[in-house]
C-alpha positions in Angstrom: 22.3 22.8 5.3 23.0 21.0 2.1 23.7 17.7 3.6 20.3 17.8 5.5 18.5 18.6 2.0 20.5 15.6 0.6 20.0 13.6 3.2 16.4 14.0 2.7 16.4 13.7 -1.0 17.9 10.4 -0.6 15.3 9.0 2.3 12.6 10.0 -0.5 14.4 8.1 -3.3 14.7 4.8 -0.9 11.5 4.9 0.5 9.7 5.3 -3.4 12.1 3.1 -4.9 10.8 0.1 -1.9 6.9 1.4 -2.8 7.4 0.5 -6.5 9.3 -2.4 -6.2 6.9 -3.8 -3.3 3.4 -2.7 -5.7 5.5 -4.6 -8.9 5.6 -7.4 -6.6 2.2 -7.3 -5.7 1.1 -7.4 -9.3 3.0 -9.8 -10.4 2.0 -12.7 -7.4 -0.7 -15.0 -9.2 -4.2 -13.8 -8.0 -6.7 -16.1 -6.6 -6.6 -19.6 -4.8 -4.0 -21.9 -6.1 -6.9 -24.7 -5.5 -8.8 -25.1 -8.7 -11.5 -27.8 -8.1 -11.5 -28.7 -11.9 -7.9 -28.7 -12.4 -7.4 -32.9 -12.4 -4.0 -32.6 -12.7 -3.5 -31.1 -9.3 -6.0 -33.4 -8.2 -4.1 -36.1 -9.6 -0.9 -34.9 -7.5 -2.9 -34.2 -4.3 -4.2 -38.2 -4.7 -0.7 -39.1 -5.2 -0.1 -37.7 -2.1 -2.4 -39.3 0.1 -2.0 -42.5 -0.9 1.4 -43.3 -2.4 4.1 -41.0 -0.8 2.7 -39.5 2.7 3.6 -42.4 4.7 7.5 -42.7 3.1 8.6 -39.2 3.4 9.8 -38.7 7.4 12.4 -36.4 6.8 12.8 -36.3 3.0 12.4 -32.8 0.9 8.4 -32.8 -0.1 9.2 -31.0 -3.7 12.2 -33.5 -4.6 9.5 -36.4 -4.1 6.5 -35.2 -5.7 8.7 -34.2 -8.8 10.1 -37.7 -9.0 6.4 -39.2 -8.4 5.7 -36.7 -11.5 8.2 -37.3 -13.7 6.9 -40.9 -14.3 3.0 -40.7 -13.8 0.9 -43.9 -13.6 -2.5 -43.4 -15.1 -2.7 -39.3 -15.5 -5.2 -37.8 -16.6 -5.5 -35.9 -19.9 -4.5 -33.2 -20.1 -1.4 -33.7 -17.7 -0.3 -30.3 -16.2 2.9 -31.3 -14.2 3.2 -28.4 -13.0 0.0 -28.6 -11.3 0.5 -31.8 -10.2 3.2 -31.4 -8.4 1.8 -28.1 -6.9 -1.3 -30.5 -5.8 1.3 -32.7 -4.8 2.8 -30.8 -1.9 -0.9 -28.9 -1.4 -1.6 -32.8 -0.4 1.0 -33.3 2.3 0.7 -29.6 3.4 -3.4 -30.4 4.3 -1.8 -34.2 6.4 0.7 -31.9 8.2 -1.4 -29.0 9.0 
């Protein structure tokens, strides 16, 4: 009889420890669009995209390249979010591919 109540005890622990660590995770995944339409930095890196790097990739890992594209900008804009950039960077060959 005791090894079915702990049984059970333990089933509830697992299953409200997985709730509270799924919500956490919930909460803490950025809300909203990662597309901002006045964000030129990730314009900058979606541009880069287009019409620098789409064409020499093949089989090459997309966030190694836009990172070395970013590292080294030519004519960014001002601010320069990297960051962004290189999101807008892989955003840019994720629209060509899909």
């Amino acid at each position: 009889m005791w090894i079915a109540s702990a049984l059970a005890t333990i089933v509830v622990a697992v299953v409200g420890l997985c709730v509270c660590a799924g919500l956490l995770f919930r909460t803490l995944l950025p809300s909203g669009p990662p597309y901002d339409p006045g964000n030129k930095s990730w314009q900058y890196g979606e541009d880069v995209m287009q019409n620098h790097l789409y064409g020499t990739l093949h089989t090459l890992d997309t966030i190694a390249v836009c990172t070395d594209a970013m590292e080294s900008p030519v004519n960014p804009p001002t601010p320069f979010d990297r960051r962004a950039a290189i999101a807008g960077c892989r955003y840019g060959e994720w629209e060509y591919d899909n």
